[in-house]
N, C-alpha and C positions, 0 to 999 in steps of 0.2 A: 576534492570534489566540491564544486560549489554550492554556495546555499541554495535551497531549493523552496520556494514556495507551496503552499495549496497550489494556489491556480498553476503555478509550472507542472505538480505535479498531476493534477486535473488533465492539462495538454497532454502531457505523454499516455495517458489512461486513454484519454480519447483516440490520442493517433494509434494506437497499440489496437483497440478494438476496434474502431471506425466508425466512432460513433459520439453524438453529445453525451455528457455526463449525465444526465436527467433520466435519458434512454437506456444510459446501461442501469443505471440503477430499478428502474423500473424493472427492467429483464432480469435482474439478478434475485430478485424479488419471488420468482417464479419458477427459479433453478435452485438444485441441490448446492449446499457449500463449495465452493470451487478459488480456483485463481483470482476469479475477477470481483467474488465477496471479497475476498480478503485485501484484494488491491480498494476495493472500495469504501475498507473500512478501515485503512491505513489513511487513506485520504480523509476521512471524518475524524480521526482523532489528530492529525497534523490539522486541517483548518481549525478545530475546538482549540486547541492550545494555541494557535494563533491568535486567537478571540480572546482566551484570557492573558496572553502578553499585554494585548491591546487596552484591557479594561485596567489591568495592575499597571501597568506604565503610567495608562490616565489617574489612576485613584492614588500614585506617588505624585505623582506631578500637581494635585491639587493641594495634596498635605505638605510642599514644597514649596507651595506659592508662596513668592517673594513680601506680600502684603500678608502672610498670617505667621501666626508665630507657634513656633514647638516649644513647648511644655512636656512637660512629664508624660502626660497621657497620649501624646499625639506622637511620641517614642516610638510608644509599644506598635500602635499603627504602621510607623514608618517598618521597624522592622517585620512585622508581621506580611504587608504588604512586598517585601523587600522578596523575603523568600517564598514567596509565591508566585513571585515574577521571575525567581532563578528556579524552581520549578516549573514554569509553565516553561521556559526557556531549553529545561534540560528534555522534556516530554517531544518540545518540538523536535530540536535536534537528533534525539533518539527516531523519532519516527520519520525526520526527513532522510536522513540517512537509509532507516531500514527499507523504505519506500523504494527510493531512488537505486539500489541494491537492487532489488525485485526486477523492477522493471530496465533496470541496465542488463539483467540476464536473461531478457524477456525479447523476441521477437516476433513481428506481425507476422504471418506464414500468408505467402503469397497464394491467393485465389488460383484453384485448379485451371490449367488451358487444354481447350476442347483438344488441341493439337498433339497433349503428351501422350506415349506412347502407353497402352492397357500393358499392365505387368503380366510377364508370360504365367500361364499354368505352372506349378510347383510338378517337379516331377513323381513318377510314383515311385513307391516305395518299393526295395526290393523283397522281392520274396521269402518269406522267412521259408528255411527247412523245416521239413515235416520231420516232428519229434516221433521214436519208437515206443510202439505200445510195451515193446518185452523191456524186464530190466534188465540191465549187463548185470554181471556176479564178478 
C-alpha cells in the first residue's frame, strides 16, 4: 500500500462524502458518533503526527548543524529528539494505514434515480391456525 498523506487522505474523505473537509467537519459536529467522526479523527491524529515529524526533523537538523558542535549535553537532546521523531513516525504509519483500510472498505452509494423501480409490497403473511380451547389427554 503506498504511503499516504493527510491531504491524500483528506481527498479520499472528501470524494467519499462529497464534500469539502471544513463542511463535513462542521456537520459532524452536529451528528451523533458515526463513520465519518471517526474517519475525521483519523485524519486529525495522521496530520498531528505529521506536524511533529516535521518540527523533530527540524529540531535534529539544528542540533546537527555542521557549524555547531555536540557535547555531552547536546547527546542527550540528539537522542531524546531522535525517538520522538521514530515515534511520531510509528503514530503516522499506524494511523495511515488504519485510515486508508477504512476507507478502501468504504464506498460512495450512488444517489437514488427518480427512474428505479418502488420495491413491491412484502406479501402477507399466512394464516396461522386457530389453536383449540379443549386440551387433548
Amino acid at each position: 500500500m503506498p504511503h499516504l498523506t493527510s491531504t491524500d487522505i483528506a481527498g479520499r474523505i472528501e470524494d467519499l462524502y462529497g464534500a469539502p473537509l471544513a463542511d463535513l467537519e462542521a456537520h459532524a459536529q452536529d451528528q451523533p458518533p458515526g463513520m465519518l467522526s471517526a474517519l475525521l479523527g483519523m485524519h486529525d491524529a495522521l496530520a498531528l503526527a505529521e506536524r511533529s515529524i516535521d518540527f523533530h526533523r527540524d529540531q535534529l537538523a539544528r542540533l546537527v548543524h555542521p557549524e555547531r558542535q555536540i557535547g555531552p549535553h547536546e547527546v542527550s537532546h540528539l537522542l531524546d529528539g531522535t525517538r520522538r521523531l521514530a515515534e511520531a513516525v510509528a503514530v503516522r504509519e499506524a494511523q495511515a494505514t488504519s485510515v486508508a483500510a477504512v476507507l478502501q472498505s468504504l464506498a460512495r452509494v450512488p444517489a437514488p434515480t427518480s427512474a428505479s423501480p418502488t420495491p413491491a409490497p412484502p406479501a402477507p403473511a399466512a394464516p396461522l391456525m386457530a389453536q383449540s380451547a379443549a386440551h387433548s389427554r
